[in-house]
N, C-alpha and C positions, 0 to 999 in steps of 0.2 A: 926107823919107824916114822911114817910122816904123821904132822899133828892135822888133823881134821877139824875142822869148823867147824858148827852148822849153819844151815842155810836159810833158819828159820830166826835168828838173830838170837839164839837161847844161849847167853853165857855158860860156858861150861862141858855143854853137850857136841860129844864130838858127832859130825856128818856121818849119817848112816852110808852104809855101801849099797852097791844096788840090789845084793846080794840080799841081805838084810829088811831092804824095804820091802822087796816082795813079799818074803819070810812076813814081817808086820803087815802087810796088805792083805795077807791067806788069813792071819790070824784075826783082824777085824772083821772078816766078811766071816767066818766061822762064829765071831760073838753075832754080827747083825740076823744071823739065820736061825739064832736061837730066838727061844721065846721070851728070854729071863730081862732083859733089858726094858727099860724106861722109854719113854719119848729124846728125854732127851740127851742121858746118854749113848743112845740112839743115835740121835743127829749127832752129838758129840765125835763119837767115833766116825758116822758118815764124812764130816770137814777131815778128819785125821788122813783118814784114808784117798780121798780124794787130792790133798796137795800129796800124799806119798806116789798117789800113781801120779800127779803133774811132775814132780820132781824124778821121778824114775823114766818118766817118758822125756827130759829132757837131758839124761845120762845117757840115754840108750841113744839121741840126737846124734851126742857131742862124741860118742864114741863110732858111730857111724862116718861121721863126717872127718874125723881123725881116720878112720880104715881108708874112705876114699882118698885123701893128702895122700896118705902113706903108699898106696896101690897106683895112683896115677901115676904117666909116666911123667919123667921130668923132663920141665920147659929148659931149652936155652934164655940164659939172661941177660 
């Protein structure tokens, strides 16, 4: 089992997967389209969601860029 960090400096809480974050990304855009919310748990949720899609967009980078390493052909050294 690997141990996960996270990435937001929160003692304790293990890094979400990318799996995962989307999952929490669907589910705050389903609270922000309701009516029942506040101003500013509102905005609350809006910052949530926003570093969840910055940090999912910078997994989906690193695994990219991992595919290309991996797929290119290899250099003589």
């Amino acid at each position: 089992m690997t141990d996960r960090t996270a990435t937001d400096g929160s003692p304790g809480r293990p890094e979400m997967s990318l799996e995962e974050r989307l999952a929490r990304i669907e589910e705050i855009a389903r609270a922000l389209d309701s009516d029942s919310l506040g101003l500013d748990e509102a905005l609350a949720l809006f910052e949530e969601g926003v570093g969840h899609v910055r940090r999912a967009k910078d997994s989906l980078a690193a695994a990219e860029l991992k595919v290309e390493e991996l797929t290119s052909p290899e250099e003589d050294v």
